[in-house]
PyMOL commands that place a pseudoatom at each C-alpha (Angstrom):
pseudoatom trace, name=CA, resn=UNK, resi=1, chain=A, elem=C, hetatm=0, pos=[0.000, 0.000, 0.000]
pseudoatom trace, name=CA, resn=UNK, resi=2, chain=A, elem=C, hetatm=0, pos=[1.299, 3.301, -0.660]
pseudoatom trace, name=CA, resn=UNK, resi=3, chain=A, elem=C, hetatm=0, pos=[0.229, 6.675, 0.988]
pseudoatom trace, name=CA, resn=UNK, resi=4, chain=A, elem=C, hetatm=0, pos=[1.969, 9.215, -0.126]
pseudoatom trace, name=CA, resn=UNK, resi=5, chain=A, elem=C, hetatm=0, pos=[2.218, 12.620, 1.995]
pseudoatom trace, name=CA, resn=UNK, resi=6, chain=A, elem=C, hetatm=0, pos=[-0.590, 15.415, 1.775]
pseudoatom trace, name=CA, resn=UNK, resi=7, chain=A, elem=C, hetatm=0, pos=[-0.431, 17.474, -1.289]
pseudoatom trace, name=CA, resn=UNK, resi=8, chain=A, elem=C, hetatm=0, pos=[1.925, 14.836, -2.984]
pseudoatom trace, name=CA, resn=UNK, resi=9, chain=A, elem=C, hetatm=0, pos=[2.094, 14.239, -6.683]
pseudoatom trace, name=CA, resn=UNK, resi=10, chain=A, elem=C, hetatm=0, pos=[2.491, 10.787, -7.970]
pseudoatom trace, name=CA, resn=UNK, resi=11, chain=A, elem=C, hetatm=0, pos=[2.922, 9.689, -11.557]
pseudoatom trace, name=CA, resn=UNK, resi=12, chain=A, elem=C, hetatm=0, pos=[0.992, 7.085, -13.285]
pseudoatom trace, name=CA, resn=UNK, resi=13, chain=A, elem=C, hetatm=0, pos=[2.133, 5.158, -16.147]
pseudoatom trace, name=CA, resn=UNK, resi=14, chain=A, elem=C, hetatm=0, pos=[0.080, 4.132, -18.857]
pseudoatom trace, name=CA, resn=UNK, resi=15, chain=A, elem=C, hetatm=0, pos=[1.342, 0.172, -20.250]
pseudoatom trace, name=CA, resn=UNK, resi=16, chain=A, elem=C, hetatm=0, pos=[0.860, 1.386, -23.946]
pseudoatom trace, name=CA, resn=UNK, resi=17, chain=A, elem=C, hetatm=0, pos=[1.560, 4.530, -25.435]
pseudoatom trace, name=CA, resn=UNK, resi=18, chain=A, elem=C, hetatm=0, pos=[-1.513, 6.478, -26.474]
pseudoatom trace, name=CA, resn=UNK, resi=19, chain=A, elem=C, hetatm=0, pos=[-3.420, 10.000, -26.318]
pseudoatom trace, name=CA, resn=UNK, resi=20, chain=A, elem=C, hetatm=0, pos=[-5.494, 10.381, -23.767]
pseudoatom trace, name=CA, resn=UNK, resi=21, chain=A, elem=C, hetatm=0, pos=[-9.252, 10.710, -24.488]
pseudoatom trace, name=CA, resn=UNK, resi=22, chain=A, elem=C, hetatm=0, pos=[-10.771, 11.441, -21.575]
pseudoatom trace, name=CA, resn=UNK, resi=23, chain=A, elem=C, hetatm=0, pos=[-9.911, 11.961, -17.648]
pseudoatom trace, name=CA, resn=UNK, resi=24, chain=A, elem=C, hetatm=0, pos=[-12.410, 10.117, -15.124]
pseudoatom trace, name=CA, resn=UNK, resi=25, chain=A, elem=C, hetatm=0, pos=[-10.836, 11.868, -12.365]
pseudoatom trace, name=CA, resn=UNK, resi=26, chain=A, elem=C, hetatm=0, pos=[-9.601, 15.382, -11.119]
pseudoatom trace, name=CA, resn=UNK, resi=27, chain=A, elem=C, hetatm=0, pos=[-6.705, 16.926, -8.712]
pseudoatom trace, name=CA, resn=UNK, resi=28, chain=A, elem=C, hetatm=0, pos=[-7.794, 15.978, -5.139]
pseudoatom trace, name=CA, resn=UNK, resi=29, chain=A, elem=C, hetatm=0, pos=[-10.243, 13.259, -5.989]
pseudoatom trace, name=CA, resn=UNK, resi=30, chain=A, elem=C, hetatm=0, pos=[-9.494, 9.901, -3.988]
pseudoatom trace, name=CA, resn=UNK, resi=31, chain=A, elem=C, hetatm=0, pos=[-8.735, 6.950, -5.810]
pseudoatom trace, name=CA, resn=UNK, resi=32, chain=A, elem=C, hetatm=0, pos=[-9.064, 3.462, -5.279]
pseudoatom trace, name=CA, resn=UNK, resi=33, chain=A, elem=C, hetatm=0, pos=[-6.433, 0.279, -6.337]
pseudoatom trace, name=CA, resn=UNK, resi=34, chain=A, elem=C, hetatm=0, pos=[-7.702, -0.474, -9.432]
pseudoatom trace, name=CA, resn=UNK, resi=35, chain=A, elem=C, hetatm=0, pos=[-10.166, 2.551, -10.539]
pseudoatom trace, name=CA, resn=UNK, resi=36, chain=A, elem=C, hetatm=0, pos=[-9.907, 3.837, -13.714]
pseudoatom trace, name=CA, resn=UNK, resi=37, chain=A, elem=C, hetatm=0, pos=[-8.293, 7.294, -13.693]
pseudoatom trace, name=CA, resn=UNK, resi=38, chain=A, elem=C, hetatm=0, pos=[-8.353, 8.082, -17.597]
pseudoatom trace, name=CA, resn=UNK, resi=39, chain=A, elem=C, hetatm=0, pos=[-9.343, 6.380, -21.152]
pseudoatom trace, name=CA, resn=UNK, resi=40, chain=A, elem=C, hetatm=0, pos=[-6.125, 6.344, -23.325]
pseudoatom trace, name=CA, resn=UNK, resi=41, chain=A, elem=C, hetatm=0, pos=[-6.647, 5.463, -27.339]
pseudoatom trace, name=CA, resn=UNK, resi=42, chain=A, elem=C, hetatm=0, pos=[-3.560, 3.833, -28.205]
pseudoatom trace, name=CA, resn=UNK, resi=43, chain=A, elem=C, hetatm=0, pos=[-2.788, 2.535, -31.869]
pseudoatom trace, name=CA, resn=UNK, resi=44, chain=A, elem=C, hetatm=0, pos=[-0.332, -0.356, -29.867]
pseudoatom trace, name=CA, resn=UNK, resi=45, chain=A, elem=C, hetatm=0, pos=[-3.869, -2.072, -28.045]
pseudoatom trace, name=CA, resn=UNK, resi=46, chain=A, elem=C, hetatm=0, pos=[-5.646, -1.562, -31.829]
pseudoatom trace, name=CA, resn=UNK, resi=47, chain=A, elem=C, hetatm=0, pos=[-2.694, -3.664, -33.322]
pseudoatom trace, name=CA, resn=UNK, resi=48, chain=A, elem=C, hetatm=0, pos=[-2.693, -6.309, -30.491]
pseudoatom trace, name=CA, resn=UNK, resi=49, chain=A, elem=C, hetatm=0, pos=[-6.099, -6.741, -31.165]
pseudoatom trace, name=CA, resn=UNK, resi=50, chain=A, elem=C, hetatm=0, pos=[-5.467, -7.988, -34.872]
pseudoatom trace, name=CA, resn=UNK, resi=51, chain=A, elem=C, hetatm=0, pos=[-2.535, -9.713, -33.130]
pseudoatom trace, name=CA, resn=UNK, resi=52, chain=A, elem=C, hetatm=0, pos=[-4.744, -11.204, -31.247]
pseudoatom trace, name=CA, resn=UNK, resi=53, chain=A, elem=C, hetatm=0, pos=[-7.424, -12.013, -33.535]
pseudoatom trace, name=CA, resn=UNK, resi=54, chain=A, elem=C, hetatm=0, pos=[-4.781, -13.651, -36.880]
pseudoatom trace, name=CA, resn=UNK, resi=55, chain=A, elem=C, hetatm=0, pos=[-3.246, -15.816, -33.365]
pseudoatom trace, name=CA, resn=UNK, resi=56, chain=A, elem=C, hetatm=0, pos=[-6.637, -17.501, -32.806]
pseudoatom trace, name=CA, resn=UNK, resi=57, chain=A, elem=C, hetatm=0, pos=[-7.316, -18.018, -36.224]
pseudoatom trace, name=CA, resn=UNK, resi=58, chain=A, elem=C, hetatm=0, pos=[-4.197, -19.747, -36.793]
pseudoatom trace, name=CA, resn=UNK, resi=59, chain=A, elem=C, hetatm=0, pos=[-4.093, -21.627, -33.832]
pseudoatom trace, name=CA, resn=UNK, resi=60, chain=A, elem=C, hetatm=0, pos=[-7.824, -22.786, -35.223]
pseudoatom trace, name=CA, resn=UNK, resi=61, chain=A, elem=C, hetatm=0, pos=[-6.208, -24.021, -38.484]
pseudoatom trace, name=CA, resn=UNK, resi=62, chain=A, elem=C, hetatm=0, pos=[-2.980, -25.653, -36.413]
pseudoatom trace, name=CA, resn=UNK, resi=63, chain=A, elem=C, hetatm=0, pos=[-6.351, -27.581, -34.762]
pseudoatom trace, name=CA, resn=UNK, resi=64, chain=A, elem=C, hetatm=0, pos=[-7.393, -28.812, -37.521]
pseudoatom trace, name=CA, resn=UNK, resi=65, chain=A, elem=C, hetatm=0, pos=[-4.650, -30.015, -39.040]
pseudoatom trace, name=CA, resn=UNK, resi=66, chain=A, elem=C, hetatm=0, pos=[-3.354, -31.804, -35.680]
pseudoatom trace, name=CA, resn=UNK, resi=67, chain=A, elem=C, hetatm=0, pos=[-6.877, -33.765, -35.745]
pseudoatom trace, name=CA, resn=UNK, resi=68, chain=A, elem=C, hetatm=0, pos=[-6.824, -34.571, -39.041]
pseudoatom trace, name=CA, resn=UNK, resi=69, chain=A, elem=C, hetatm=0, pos=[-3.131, -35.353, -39.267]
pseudoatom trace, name=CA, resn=UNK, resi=70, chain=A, elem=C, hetatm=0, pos=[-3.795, -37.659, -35.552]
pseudoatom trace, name=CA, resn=UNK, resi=71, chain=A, elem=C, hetatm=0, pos=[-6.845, -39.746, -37.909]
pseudoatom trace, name=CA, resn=UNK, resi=72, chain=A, elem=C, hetatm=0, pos=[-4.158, -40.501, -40.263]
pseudoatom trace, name=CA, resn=UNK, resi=73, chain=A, elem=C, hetatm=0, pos=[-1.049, -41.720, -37.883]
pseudoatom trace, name=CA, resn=UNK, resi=74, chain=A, elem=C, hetatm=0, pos=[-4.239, -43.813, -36.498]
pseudoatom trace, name=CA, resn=UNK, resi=75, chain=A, elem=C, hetatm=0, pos=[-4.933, -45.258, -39.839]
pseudoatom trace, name=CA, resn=UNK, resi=76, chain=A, elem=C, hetatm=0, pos=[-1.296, -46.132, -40.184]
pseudoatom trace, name=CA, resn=UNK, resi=77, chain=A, elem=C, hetatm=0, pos=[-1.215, -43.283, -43.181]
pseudoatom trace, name=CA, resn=UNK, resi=78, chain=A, elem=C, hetatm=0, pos=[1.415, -41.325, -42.069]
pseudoatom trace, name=CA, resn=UNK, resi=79, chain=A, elem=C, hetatm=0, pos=[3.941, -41.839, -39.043]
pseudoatom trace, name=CA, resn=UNK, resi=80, chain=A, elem=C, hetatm=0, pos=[2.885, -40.742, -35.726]
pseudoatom trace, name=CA, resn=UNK, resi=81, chain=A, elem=C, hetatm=0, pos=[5.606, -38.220, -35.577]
pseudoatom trace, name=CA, resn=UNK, resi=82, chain=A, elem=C, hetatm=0, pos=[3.811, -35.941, -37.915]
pseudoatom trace, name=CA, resn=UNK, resi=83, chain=A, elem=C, hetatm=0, pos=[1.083, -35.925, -35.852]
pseudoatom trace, name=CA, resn=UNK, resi=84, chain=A, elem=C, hetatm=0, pos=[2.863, -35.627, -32.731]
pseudoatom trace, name=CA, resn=UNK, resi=85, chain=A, elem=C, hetatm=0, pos=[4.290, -32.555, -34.629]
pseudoatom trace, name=CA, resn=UNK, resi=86, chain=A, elem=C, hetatm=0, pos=[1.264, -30.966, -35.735]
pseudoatom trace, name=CA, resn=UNK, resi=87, chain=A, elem=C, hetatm=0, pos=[0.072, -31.413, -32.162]
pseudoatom trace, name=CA, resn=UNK, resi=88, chain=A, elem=C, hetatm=0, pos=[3.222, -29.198, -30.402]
pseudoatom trace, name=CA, resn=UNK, resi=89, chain=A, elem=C, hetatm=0, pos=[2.399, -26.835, -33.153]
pseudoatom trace, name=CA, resn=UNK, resi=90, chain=A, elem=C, hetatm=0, pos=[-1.587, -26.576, -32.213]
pseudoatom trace, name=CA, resn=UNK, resi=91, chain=A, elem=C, hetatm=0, pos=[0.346, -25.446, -28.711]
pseudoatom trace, name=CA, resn=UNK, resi=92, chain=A, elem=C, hetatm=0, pos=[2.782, -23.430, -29.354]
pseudoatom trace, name=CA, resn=UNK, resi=93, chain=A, elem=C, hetatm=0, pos=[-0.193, -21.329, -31.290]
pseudoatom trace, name=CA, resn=UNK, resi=94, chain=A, elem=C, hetatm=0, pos=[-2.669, -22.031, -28.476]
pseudoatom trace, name=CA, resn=UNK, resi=95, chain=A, elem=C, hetatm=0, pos=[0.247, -20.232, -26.528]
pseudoatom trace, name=CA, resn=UNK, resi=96, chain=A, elem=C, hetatm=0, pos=[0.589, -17.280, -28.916]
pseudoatom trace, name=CA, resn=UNK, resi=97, chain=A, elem=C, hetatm=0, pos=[-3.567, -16.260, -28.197]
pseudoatom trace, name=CA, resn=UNK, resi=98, chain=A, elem=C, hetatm=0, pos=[-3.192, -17.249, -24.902]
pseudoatom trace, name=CA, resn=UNK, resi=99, chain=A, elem=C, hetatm=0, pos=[-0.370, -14.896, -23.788]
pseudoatom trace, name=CA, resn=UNK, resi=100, chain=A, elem=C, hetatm=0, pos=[-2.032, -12.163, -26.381]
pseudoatom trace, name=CA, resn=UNK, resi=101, chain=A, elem=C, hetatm=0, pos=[-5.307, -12.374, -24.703]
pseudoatom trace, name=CA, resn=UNK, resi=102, chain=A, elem=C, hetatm=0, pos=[-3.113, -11.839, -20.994]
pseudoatom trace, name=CA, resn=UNK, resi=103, chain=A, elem=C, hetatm=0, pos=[-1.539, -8.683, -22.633]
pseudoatom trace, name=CA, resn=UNK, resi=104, chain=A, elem=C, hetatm=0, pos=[-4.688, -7.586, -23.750]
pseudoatom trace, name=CA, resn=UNK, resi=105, chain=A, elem=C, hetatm=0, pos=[-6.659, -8.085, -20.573]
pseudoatom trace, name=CA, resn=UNK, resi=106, chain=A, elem=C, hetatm=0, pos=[-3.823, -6.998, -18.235]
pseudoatom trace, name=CA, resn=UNK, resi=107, chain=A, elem=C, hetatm=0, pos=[-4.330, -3.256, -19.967]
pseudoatom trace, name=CA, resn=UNK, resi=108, chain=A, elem=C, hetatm=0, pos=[-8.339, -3.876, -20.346]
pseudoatom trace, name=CA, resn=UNK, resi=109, chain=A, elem=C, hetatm=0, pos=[-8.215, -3.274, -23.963]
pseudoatom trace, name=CA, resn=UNK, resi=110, chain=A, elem=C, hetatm=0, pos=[-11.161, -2.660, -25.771]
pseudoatom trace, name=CA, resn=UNK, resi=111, chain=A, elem=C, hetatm=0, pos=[-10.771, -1.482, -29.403]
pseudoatom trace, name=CA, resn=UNK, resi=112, chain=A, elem=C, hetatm=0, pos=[-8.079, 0.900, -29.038]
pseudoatom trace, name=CA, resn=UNK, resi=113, chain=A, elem=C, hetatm=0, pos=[-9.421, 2.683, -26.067]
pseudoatom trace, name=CA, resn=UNK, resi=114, chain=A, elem=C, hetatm=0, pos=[-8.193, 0.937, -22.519]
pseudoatom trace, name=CA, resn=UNK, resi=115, chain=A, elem=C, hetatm=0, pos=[-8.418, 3.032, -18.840]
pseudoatom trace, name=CA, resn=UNK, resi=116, chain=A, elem=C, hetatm=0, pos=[-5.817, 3.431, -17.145]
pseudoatom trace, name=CA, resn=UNK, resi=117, chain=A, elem=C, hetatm=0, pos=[-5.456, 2.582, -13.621]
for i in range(1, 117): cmd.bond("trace and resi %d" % i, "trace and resi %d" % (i + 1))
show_as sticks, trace
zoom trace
């Protein structure tokens, strides 16, 4: 917890650069851990967003082609190892959306525009 002296200025950081839209609080106001003190639009959240978006759409397709590449190692097609391949690929992409999404969530991004707190 930090409680800084009467009258004190302290600076607050935004994660993502950006221009600030809109202020949700003024000079003296108290603030809360956590509350939103001002809306930032930042091009940074906007492109994490697509990031985010092409991640889960190729971690669909690495899906896919792990199942369908697993029916064929079954049917003695192909050699397991392809499959077993395909499958550490379907992670490693499941990885990519899943840290995205963190990033995205840890700096409440929503279309460009994210509060920061």
């Amino acid at each position: 917890m930090i409680q800084p002296p009467a009258n004190a200025r302290v600076a607050v950081a935004a994660t993502f650069p950006g221009v600030v839209m809109r202020t949700l609080v003024v000079e003296g106001d108290t603030v809360r851990q956590g509350q939103p003190l001002a809306v930032i639009s930042s091009r940074d959240v906007l492109t994490m967003g697509a990031d985010l978006t092409r991640a889960n759409a190729r971690a669909g397709v690495a899906r896919s082609n792990a199942a369908r590449l697993s029916q064929l190692a079954r049917e003695g097609i192909i050699a397991g190892a392809r499959a077993d391949e395909a499958h550490a690929l379907a992670a490693e992409a499941g990885a990519d959306v899943a840290e995205k999404a963190r990033i995205l969530k840890m700096v409440n991004g929503e279309g460009g525009a994210a509060p920061i707190r």
